[in-house]
N, C-alpha and C positions, 0 to 999 in steps of 0.2 A: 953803758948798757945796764940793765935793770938785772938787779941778782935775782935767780930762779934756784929753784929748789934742784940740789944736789941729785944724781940717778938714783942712789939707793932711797934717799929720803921722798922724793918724788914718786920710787915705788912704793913706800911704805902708805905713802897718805892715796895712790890712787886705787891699790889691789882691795879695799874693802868698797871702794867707791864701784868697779868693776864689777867683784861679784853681788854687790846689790843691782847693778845693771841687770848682771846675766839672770837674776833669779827672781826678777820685779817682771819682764817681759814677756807676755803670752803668747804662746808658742802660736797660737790661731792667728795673730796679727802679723808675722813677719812672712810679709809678700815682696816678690822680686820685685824692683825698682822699675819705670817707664819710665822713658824718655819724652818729653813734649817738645814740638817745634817750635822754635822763636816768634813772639809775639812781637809784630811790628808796633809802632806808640807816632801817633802823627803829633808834633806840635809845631805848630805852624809858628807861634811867638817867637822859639828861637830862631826859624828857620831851617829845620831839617826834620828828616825823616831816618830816625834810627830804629836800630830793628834790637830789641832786651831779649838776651838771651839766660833771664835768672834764675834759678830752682828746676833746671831742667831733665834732674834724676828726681822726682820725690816718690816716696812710696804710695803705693794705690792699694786705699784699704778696699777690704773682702765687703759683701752685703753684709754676708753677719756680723764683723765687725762694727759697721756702722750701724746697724742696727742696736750693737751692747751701748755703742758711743750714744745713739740719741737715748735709751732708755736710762742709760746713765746719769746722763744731762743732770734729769729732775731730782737725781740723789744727790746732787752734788749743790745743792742753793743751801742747803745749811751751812754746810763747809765755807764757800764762796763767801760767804756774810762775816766769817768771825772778820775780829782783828789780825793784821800781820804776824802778833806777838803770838797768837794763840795757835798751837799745833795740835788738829784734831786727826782723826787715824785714818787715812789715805784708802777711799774707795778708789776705783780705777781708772778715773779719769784724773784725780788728784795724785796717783801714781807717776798717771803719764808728766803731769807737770814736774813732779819732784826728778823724773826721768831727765827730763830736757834740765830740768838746772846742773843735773849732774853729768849730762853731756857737755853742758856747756863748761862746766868747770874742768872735765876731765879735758877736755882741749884746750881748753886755757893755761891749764899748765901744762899738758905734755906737747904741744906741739912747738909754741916758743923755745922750751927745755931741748928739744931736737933737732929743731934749729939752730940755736946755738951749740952741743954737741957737735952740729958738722961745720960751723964757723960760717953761715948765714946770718944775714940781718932777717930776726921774723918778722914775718907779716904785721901790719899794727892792725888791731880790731877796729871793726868799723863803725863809725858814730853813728848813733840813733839820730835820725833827720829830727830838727826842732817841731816841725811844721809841715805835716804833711796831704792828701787832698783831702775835698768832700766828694762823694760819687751822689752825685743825682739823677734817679731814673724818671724818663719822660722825658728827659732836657731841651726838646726839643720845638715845644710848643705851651699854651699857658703860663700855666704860673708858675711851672717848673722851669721855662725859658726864665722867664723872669729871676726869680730865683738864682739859676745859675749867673745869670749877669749882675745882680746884687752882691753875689759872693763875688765874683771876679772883680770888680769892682773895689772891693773892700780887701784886695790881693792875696784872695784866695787861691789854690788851683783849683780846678772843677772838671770831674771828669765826668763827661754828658755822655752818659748811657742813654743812648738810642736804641729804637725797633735792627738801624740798616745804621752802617758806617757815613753813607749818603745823607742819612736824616742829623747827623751826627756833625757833619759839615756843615751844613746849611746851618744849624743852631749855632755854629762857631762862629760862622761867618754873618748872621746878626749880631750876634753879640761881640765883637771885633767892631761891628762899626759903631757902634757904643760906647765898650771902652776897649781902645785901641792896644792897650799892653795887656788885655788878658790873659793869663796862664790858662789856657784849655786845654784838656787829652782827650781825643777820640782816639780811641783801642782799633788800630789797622785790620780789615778782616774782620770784626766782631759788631756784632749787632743785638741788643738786648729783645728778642721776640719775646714776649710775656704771653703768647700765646702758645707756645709750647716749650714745654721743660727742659726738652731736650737742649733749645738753643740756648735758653738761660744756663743751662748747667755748661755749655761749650762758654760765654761769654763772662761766668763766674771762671772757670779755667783758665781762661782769655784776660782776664785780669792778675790776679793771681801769680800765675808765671810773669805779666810784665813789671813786676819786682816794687808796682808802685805803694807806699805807703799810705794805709787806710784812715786817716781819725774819722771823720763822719758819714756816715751812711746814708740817704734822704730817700727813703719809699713814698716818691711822687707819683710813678703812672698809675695811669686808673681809667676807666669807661664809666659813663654814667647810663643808667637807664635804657639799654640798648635791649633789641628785641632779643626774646631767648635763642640761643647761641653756644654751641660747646667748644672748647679748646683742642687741642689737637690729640691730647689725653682724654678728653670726653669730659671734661668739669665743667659744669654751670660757667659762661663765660664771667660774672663778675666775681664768681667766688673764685675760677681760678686767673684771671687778668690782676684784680687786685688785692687777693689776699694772698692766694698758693704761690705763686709766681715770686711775687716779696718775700713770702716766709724761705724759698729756695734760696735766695740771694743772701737775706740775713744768715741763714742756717750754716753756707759757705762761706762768707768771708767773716762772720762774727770772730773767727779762731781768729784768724790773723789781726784782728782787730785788737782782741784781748793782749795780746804778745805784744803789741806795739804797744799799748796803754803801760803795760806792765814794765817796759822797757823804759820810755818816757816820762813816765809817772802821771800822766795824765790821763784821765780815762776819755774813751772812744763814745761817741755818741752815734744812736740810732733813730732815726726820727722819722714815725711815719704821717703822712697825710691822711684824714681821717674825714668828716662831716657831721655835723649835727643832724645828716639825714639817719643819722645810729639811733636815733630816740624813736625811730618808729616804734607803733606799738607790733610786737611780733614778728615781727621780721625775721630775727636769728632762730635759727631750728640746727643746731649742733649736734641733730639726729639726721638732717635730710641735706646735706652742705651743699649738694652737689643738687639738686631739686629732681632728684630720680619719684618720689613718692608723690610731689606734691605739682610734675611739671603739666599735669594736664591741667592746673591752676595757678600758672606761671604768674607771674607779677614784678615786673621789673624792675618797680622804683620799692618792693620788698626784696628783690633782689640785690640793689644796689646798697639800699640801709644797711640789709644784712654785711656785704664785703665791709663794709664802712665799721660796725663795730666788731668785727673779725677783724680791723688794722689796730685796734683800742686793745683786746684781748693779746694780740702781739706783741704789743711791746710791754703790756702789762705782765706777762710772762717773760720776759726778757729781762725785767726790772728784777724778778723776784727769785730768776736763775743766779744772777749775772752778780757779783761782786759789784757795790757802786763806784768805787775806786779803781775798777778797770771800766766797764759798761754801764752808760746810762741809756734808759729808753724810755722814748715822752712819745704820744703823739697829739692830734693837733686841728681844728678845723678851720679854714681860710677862709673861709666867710664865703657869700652868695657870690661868686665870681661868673665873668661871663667870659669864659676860654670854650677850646673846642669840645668841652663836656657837653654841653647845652648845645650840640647841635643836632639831636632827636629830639628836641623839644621848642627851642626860639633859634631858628635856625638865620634869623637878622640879626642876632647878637652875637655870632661865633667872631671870633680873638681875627681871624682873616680879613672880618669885613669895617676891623674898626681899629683904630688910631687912639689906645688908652690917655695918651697925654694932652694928643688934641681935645678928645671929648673931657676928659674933665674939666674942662675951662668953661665948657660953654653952658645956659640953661639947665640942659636935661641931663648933662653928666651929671652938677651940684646935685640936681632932685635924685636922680638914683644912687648918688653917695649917700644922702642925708635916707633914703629907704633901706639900707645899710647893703648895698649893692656893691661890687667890689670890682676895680679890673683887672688885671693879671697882675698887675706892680704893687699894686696895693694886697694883694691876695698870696703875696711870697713873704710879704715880710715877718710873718710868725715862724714859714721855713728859716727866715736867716736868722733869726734871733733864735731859736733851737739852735741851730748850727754854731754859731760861732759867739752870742754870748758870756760869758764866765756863771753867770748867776743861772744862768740854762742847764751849765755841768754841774750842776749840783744838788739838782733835784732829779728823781726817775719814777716811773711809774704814772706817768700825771697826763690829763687828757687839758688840753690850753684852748680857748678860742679869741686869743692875743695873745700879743709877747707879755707875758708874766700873768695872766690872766686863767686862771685856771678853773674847769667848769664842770658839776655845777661846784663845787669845792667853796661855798659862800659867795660866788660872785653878787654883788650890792648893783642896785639898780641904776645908780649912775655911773659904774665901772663897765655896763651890758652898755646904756647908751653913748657913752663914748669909744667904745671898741665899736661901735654900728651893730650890734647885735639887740638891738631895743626889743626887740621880737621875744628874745628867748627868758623865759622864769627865771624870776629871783630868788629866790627864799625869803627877801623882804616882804613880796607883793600880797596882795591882800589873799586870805586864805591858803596860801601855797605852803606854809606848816601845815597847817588840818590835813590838806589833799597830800603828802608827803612828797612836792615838787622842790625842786627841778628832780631830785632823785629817784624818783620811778620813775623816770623817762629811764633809767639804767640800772634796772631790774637784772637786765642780761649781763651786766658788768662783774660777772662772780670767778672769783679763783678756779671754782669747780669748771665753769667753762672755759676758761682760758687753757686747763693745765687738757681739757679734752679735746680742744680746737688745734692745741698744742701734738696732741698724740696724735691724731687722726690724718692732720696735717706732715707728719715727720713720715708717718705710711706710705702716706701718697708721694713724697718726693725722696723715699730714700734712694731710690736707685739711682736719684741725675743729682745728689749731693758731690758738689767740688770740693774736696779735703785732699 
């Protein structure tokens, strides 16, 4: 049995660790505990249906707590950035961290010590999983289907965040017949609505509680171009389907995300789906998000550019919060893909009425590849390389439109026509220094914006944040 620290000597090293406990903790945050019901976890590969019943005391912080928590956030990216070695003076979120080490050491030794005390074998702590899932939302169709079976594939887990548990199914059971040994979890009872907060914030909970380990994140779902439309909160439906809705999701599991990086020593990847339709000109108005000023001149494919560089702004503020050695954030455009986005616009090319593998073989597949046209399979794979590359975790902040291809970031003109992106400026091409291209296409791409898309955004979802 492992020697532990004597009672006296064990009191002496834990009572200053204790009263820095008692006198580090803000009397505003200490709310009675709730109890949550068991999250059932479908996976069908092993064959069963268990019901995780893990963390099901946690404390449920105050609005104004969460509130000091987000506004804290942004004080806290200097700190986040030093080295390991370097100890700067503990704002309150960086409290809370040093808190948890010292929870965790004060149990580490006193409770083994008390175990043995009463002649029990203690408990052994429990391994940090080597490898744990990616969550993809949308999983269920396009390129985020695809996607998900790229990873499963490549023996990932992949937990396919659906609208409905139903939708959630039927994505498994595609991709099952696929590849037959996938690791898939659809979350029992939970359904990701992106159309209202409320249920994202029930299925970020829903998660959460079912005890599963987070590394990658993939902010896939999206609507393109649909007629104006508001959410069940009243938001512009693309600013809140695909920006507000993501930013909930990230906002809630990011913590648990950081904790496992920090455990494992790897850091956690966040990775959203973006478009090159973000270069409109004008588009983002980070005065009007929601189109209350400007709806009686709605415009939907400004509407959609807009969410599109509000997922850019996201993660570029993620990048710049976040420790890189715990959290990295990239996001990404997948090229001209014809999934069921395009279907308010070429409603013969939606993902239902066509067979991606058959048609690339034939004539008009080849001519729409070479126009650099994409189909869902081809249009995931800068999601998987985000995901699960090594050379992926090691850079953040970075807008890609291929795996390693970063834009405009110098992209050379023969690195755009082999990615299939021949379309978009180089900074080689003739004139596009003078006109100061590709880069004022991403004017809107400024820290001032991101860190106020960032506030604005934390407003509007503080009250359905899962923590």
């Amino acid at each position: 049995r492992a020697v532990r620290p004597s009672s006296p000597l064990r009191r002496s090293l834990l009572d200053p660790l204790v009263v820095m406990l008692a006198a580090s903790v803000p009397s505003a945050s200490v709310v009675p505990a709730r109890a949550r019901s068991p999250v059932g976890i479908s996976d069908r590969r092993a064959g069963r249906m268990d019901n995780v019943n893990s963390r099901t005391a946690r404390p449920t912080p105050t609005p104004a707590s969460r509130r000091v928590a987000r506004i804290s956030a942004h004080h806290r990216a200097e700190a986040s950035r030093l080295d390991a070695d370097d100890v700067p003076a503990a704002p309150e979120p960086a409290r809370r961290a040093i808190l948890g080490g010292v929870a965790a050491t004060v149990g580490g030794w006193s409770l083994p010590a008390i175990a043995e005390e009463a002649g029990v074998d203690a408990p052994a702590a429990p391994a940090v999983p080597a490898k744990g899932a990616i969550l993809v939302t949308g999983a269920n169709s396009g390129v985020g289907l695809s996607a998900a079976k790229q990873l499963a594939a490549r023996g990932e887990t992949v937990v396919l965040a659906c609208r409905t548990e139903a939708k959630g199914e039927d994505a498994r059971a595609a991709i099952l017949e696929k590849v037959p040994d996938a690791s898939l979890v659809v979350l029992k009872g939970a359904g990701l609505e992106m159309t209202d907060l409320r249920r994202v914030s029930d299925y970020c909970k829903a998660f959460l509680d079912s005890g599963i380990p987070l590394d990658t994140l993939i902010l896939n779902a999206g609507i393109m171009a649909v007629p104006l439309g508001r959410t069940a909160q009243g938001h512009e439906m693309h600013f809140g389907v695909n920006h507000l809705a993501h930013f909930l999701v990230q906002d809630s599991l990011r913590g648990a995300m950081r904790d496992r990086a920090a455990a494992r020593g790897v850091p956690g990847r966040v990775v959203a789906c973006s478009s090159i339709a973000n270069m409109l000109p004008g588009a983002l108005d980070v005065d009007d998000l929601d189109w209350r000023r400007r709806e009686s001149r709605y415009e939907k494919w400004s509407a959609y550019a807009a969410s599109k560089a509000e997922n850019v702004l996201l993660t570029d503020e993620v990048a710049r919060m976040e420790n890189q050695r715990l959290l990295v954030a990239n996001s990404f455009h997948p090229g001209i893909v014809t999934t069921n986005l395009v279907r308010y616009i070429l409603p013969e090319l939606t993902a239902e009425k066509r067979d991606p593998e058959a048609e690339r073989m034939t004539p008009q597949g080849r001519a729409m590849s070479k126009m650099g046209i994409r189909d869902a399979d081809e249009g995931a794979k800068t999601h998987v390389w985000l995901a699960t590359d090594p050379s992926a975790g090691d850079v953040t902040g970075r807008f890609f439109v291929d795996p390693g291809l970063e834009y405009p970031g110098g992209a050379t003109r023969a690195q755009l026509v082999r990615a299939q992106d021949w379309f978009l400026v180089s900074p080689e091409d003739p004139l596009a220094r003078q006109l100061h291209l590709p880069d004022k296409f991403f004017e809107w791409r400024t820290a001032e914006n991101a860190r106020k898309l960032w506030t604005r955004s934390a407003e509007m979802t503080d009250a359905f944040k899962a923590a």
